[in-house]
C-alpha positions as CSV (number, residue, x, y, z in Angstrom):
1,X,127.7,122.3,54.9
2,X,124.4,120.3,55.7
3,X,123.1,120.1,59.0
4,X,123.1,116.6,60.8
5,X,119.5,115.4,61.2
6,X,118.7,113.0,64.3
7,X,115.0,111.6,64.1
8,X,113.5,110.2,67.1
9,X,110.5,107.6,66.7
10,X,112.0,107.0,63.1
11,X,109.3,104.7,62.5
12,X,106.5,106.2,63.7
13,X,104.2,108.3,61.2
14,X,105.9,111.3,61.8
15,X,109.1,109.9,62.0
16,X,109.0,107.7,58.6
17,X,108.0,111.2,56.4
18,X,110.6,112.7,58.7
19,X,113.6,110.8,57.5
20,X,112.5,110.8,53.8
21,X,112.4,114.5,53.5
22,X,116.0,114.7,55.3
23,X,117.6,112.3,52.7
24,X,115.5,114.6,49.4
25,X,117.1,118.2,51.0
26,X,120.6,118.4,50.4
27,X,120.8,120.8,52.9
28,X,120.2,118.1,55.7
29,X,122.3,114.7,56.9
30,X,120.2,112.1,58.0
31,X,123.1,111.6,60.9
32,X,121.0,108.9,63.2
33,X,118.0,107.7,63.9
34,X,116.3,106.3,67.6
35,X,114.2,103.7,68.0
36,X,112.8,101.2,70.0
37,X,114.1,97.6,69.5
38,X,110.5,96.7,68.8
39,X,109.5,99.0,66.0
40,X,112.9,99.0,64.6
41,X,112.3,96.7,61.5
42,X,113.2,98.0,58.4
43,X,115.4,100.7,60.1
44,X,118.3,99.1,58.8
45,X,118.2,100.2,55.5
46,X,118.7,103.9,56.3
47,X,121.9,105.4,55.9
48,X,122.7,106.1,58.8
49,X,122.9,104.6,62.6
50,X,120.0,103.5,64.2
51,X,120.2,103.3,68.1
52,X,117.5,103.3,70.8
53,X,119.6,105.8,72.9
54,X,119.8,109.4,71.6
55,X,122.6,110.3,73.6
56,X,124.9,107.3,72.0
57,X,124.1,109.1,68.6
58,X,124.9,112.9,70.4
59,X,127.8,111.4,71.8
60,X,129.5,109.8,68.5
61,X,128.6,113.6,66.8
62,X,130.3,115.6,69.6
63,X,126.2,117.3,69.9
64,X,126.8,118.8,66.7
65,X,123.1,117.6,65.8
66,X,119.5,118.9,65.6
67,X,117.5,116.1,67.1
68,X,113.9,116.0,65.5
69,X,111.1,114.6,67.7
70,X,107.6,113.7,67.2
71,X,107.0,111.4,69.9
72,X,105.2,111.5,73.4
73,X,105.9,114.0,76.9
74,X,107.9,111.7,78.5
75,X,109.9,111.1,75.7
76,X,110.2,114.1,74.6
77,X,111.2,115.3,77.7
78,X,114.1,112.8,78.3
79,X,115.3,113.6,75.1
80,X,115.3,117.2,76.3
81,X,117.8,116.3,79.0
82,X,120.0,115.0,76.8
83,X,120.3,117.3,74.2
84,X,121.0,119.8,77.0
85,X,123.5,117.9,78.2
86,X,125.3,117.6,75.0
87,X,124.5,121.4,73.8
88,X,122.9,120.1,70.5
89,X,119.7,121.6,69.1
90,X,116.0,120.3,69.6
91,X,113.1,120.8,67.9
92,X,109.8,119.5,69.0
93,X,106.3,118.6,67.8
94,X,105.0,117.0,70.5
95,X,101.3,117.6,72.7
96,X,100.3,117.0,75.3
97,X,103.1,118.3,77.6
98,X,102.1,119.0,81.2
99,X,102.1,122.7,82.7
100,X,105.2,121.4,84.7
101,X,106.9,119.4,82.1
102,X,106.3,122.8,79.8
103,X,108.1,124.7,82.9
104,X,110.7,122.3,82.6
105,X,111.3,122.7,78.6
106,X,111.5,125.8,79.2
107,X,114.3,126.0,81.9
108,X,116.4,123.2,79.7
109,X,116.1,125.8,76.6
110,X,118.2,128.2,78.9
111,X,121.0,126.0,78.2
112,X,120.7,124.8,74.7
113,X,118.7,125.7,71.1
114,X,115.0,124.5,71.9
115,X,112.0,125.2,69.8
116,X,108.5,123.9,70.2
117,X,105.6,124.1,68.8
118,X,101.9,122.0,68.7
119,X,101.7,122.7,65.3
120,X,104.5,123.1,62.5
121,X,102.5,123.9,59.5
122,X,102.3,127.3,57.6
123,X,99.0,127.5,57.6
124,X,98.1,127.6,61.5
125,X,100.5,129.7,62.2
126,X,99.4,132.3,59.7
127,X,96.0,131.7,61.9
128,X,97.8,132.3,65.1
129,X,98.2,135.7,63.9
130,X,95.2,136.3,62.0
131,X,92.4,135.3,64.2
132,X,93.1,137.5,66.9
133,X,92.4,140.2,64.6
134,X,89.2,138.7,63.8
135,X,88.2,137.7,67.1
136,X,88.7,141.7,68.2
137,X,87.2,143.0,65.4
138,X,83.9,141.2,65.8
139,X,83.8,142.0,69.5
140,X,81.8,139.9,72.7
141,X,79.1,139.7,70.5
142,X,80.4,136.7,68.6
143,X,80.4,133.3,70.6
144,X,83.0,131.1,69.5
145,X,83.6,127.3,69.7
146,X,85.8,125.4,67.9
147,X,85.8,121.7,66.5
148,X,89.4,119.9,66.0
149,X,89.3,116.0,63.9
150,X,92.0,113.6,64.3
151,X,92.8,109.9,63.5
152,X,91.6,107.2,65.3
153,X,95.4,106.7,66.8
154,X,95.5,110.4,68.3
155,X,96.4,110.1,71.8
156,X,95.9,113.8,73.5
157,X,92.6,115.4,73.4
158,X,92.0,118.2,72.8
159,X,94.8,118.4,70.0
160,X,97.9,120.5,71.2
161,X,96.9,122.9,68.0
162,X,93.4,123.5,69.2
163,X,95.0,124.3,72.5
164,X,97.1,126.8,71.3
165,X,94.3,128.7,68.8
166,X,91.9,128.6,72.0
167,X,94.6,130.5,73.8
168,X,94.8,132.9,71.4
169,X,91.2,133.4,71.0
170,X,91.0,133.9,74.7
171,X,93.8,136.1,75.0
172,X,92.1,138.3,72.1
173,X,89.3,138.1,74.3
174,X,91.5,139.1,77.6
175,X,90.4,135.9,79.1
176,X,92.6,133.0,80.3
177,X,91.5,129.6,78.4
178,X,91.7,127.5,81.1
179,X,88.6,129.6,82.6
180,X,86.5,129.6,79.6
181,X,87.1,126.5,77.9
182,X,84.2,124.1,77.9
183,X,85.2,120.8,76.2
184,X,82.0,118.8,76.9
185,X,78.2,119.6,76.9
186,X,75.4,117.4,78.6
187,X,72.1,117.3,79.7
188,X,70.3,120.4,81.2
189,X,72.9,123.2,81.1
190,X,71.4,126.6,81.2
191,X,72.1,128.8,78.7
192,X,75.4,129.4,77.0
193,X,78.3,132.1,79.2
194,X,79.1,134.7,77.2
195,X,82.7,134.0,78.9
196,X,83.3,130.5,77.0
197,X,85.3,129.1,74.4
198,X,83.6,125.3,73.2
199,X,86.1,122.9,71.5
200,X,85.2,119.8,70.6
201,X,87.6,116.9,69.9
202,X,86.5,114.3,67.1
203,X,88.2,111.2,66.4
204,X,88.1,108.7,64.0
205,X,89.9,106.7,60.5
206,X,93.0,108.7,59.1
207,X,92.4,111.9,59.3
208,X,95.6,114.1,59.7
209,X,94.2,117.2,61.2
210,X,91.0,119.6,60.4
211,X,90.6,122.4,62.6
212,X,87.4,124.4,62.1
213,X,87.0,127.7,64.8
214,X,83.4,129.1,64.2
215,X,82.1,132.9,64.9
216,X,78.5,132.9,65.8
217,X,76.9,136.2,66.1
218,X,73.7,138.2,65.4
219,X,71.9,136.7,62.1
220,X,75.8,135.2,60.9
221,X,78.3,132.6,60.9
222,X,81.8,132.8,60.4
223,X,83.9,129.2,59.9
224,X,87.5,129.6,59.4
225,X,88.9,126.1,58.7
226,X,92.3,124.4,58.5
227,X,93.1,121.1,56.9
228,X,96.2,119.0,57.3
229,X,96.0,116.6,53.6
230,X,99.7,115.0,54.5
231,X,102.2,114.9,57.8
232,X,104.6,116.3,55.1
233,X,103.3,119.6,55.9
234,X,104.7,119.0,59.3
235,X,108.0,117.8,58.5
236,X,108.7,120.7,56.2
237,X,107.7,122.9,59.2
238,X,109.9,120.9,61.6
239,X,112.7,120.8,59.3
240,X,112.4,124.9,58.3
241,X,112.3,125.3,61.7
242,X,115.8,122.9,62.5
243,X,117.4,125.3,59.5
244,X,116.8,128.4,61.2
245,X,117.3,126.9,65.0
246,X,121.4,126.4,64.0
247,X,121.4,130.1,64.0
248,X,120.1,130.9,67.6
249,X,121.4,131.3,70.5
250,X,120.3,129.4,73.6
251,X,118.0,131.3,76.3
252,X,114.5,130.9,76.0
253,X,111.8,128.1,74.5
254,X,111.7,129.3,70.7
255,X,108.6,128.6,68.7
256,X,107.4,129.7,65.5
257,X,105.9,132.9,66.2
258,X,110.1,133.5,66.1
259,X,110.0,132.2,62.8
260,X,107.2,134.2,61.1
């Protein structure tokens, strides 16, 4: 039996790969999508209902539903609520989330499937785990920064992804990031803490993501690098990681460190 797909921001970028990648995997129903009246153009020729309230959609599937949702905090959030309130599943790509509206993710995933992550590509997450390794193995020696490069649209800075490698840097470290992490550089400084973490946010054209973290030691350079060529990579990710959230139980914020 497929699993009934809800997209919200259907035609957004995210959204629009999204909903074509649901209708190519049997495995998936493209059940309903959520969209503002304003950007809903087009939306009609889906299969499916469009709505711009999620919980009309939840409400018509009895919350038998994995709502997708690349969207904004706020949004996200709301949509949160709702699902929680329905006992469907949510998975979310969102950044940018608040401390407190994290908090608050977290204590609606005690009563429903919830699963978020900044970043739903293979790739970094195989990084999440590898570069602590790295980062030990080099020792305090080894300044590291890190450079993230977005589109021109991109709307959080630093990216949620380069959030969530600096804290694992700094944890590797036994450092909290908000501590270390220097974001901007100017004018007469002084030299360089040995207790930093530098990441740079670049923004500009199309870029999808490009994520460079750089080990700078005695007489060397390490550069380990992920590139993003296609949001695709995301949706697979998002929609891997709807699959396995039907099996869960609710209780805690799932991410994909449950996953690999």
């Amino acid at each position: 039996m497929s699993t009934p797909i809800i997209v919200m921001g259907a035609n957004g970028r995210m959204g629009r790969t999204i909903c074509t990648l649901v209708q190519e995997d049997p495995a998936f129903t493209l059940a309903g999508v959520v969209e503002r009246s304003e950007f809903a153009a087009g939306l009609a020729a889906l299969p499916c209902p469009v709505s711009q309230n999620v919980e009309d959609l939840l409400q018509d599937l009895d919350g038998k539903a994995v709502v997708v949702d690349f969207t904004a905090p706020e949004v996200s959030l709301a949509t949160a609520r709702s699902v929680a309130k329905f006992g469907a599943a949510h998975v979310i790509g969102t950044t940018g989330f608040t401390n407190e509206q994290k908090q608050e993710l977290a204590k609606l995933a005690e009563s429903c499937r919830m699963f978020w992550a900044p970043n739903m590509s293979i790739g970094v997450n195989v990084l999440l785990k590898v570069l602590p390794e790295l980062t030990r193995a080099l020792g305090e020696k080894y300044d590291i920064e890190m450079v993230e490069l977005h589109h021109n649209r991109k709307k959080d800075s630093p990216s949620g992804t380069a959030l969530r490698l600096g804290e694992c840097l700094a944890e590797a470290r036994g450092w909290d990031l908000d501590d270390v992490r220097c974001s901007a550089r100017d004018g007469i400084i002084g030299e360089r803490p040995k207790a930093q973490i530098g990441i740079q946010a670049i923004r500009g054209g199309d870029v999808v993501g490009v994520h460079t973290v750089y080990f700078m030691g005695p007489g060397e350079r390490i550069e380990v690098t992920h590139q993003a060529h296609s949001r695709e990579t995301f949706a697979q990710g998002a929609l891997r990681a709807a699959a396995w959230l039907c099996g869960q139980q609710p209780g805690r914020l799932y991410g994909m460190q449950d996953i690999f």
